[in-house]
C-alpha positions in Angstrom: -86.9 -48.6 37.9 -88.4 -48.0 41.2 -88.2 -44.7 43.0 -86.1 -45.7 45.6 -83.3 -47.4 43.7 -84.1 -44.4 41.4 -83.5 -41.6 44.5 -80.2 -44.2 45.6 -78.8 -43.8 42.6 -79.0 -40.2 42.0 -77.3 -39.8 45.6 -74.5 -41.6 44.8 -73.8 -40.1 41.3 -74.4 -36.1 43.1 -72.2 -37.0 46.3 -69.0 -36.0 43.9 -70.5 -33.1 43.1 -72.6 -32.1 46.8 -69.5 -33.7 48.8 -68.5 -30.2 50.0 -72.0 -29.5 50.7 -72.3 -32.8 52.6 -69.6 -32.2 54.5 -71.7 -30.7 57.4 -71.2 -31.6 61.3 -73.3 -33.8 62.6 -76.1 -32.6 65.5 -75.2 -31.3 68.5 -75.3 -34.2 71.1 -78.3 -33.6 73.9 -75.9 -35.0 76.7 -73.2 -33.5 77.8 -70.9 -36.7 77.8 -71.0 -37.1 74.6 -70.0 -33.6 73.6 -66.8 -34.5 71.9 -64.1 -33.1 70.2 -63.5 -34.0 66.4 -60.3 -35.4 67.7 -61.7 -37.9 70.4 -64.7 -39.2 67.5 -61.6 -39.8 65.4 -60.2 -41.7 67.6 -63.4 -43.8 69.2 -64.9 -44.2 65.2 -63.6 -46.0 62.1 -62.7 -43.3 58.9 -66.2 -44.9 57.5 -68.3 -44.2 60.7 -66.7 -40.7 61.4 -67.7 -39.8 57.5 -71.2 -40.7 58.2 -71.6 -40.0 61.9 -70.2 -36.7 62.4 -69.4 -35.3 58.6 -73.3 -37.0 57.4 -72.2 -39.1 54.8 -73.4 -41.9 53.0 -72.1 -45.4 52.5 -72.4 -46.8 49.0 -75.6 -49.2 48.9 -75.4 -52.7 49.0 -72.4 -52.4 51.3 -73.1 -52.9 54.9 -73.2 -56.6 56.1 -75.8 -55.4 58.2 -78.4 -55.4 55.3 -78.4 -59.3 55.7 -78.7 -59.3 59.6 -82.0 -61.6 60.6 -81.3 -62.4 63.6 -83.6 -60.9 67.0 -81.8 -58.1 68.1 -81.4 -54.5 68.6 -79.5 -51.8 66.5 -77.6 -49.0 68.0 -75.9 -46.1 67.2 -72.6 -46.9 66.4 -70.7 -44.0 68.0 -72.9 -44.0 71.3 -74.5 -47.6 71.3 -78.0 -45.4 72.2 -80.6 -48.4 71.1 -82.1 -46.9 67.7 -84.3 -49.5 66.1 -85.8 -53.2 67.1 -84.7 -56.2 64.9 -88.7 -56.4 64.6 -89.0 -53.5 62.6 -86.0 -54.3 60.1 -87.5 -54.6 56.6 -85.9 -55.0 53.0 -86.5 -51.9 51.1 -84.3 -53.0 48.2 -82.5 -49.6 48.8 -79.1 -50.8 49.9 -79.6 -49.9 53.0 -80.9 -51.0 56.5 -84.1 -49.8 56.4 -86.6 -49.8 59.5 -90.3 -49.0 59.7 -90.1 -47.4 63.8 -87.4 -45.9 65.7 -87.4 -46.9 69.0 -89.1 -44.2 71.7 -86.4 -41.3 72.2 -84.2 -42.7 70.1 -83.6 -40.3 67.0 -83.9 -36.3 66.9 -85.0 -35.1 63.2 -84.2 -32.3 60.9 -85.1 -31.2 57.4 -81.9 -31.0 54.6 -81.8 -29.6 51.3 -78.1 -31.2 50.3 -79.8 -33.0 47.0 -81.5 -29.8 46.6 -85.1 -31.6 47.0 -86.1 -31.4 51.0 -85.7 -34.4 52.8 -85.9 -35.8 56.6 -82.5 -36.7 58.0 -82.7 -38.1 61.2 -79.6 -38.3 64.1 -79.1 -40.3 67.1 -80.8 -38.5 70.3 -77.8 -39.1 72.6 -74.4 -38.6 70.6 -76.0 -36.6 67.7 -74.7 -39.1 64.9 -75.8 -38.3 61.3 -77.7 -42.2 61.1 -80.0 -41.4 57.5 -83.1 -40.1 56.1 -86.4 -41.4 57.1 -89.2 -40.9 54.2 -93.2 -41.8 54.0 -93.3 -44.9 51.6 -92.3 -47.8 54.2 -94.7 -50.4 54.6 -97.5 -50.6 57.5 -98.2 -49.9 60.3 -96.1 -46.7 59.9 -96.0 -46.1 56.2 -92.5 -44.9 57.3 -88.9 -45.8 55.7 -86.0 -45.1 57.9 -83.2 -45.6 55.4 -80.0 -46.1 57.9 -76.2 -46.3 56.9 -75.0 -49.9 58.4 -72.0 -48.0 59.6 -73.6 -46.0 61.7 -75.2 -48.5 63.3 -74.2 -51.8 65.3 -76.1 -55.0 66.5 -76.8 -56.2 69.6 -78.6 -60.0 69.0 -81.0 -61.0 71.9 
């Protein structure tokens, strides 16, 4: 089994268990406008997007419709619509997940986390702060990078 549906798997059988330690706010927003309450994400997010944006969770693999998208375009966070990522660098990483090779400039702030114990990159939308995924080094050229993004935080814009 390759690592990464090894390292999916593993997260989805230890959310049960971490879900209380996953259960962290998401990063403070760098603009002011988008310093919300709890209340007012609630109300601007689906149940789905609030879980991942603002409490970091994770969306089962396999489940985003966005996995499939092909078309030229641009992903953005979903609670902000901050372009993130360029349909160009869209890849299939047989994760689950949308997975890019390059965030777009100024898009994403990062952070280490230690929720599945083992350190990890998580990376959050610059503007709003949203929790978006973790980024790791085995994506293909020219990067070598993997941004492994929940489809609910995100949402397309075709060209």
């Amino acid at each position: 089994m390759p690592r990464r549906q090894l390292l999916a798997g593993l997260s989805l059988l230890l959310s049960p268990v971490l879900g209380a330690r996953r259960a962290g706010a998401a990063s403070t927003s760098t603009d002011p406008a988008w310093q919300l309450s709890e209340a007012e994400w609630r109300r601007r997010l689906s149940p789905a997007a609030f879980q991942v944006l603002r409490r970091e969770g994770t969306e089962r693999p396999f489940s985003s419709p966005l996995n499939n998208e092909k078309r030229p375009g641009t992903f953005v966070c979903a609670g902000c619509q901050l372009p993130l990522f360029s349909s160009k660098a869209k890849f299939d990483s047989g994760t689950g997940w949308p997975s890019f090779f390059q965030a777009l400039p100024n898009a994403i702030t990062t952070r280490i986390d230690f929720k599945l114990i083992i350190p990890r990159t998580e990376y959050h939308c610059r503007r709003c702060g949203g929790h978006q995924g973790h980024v790791f080094n085995d994506g293909p050229r020219p990067t070598g990078k993997r941004y492994c993004n929940n489809g609910v935080a995100l949402a397309f814009e075709p060209n």
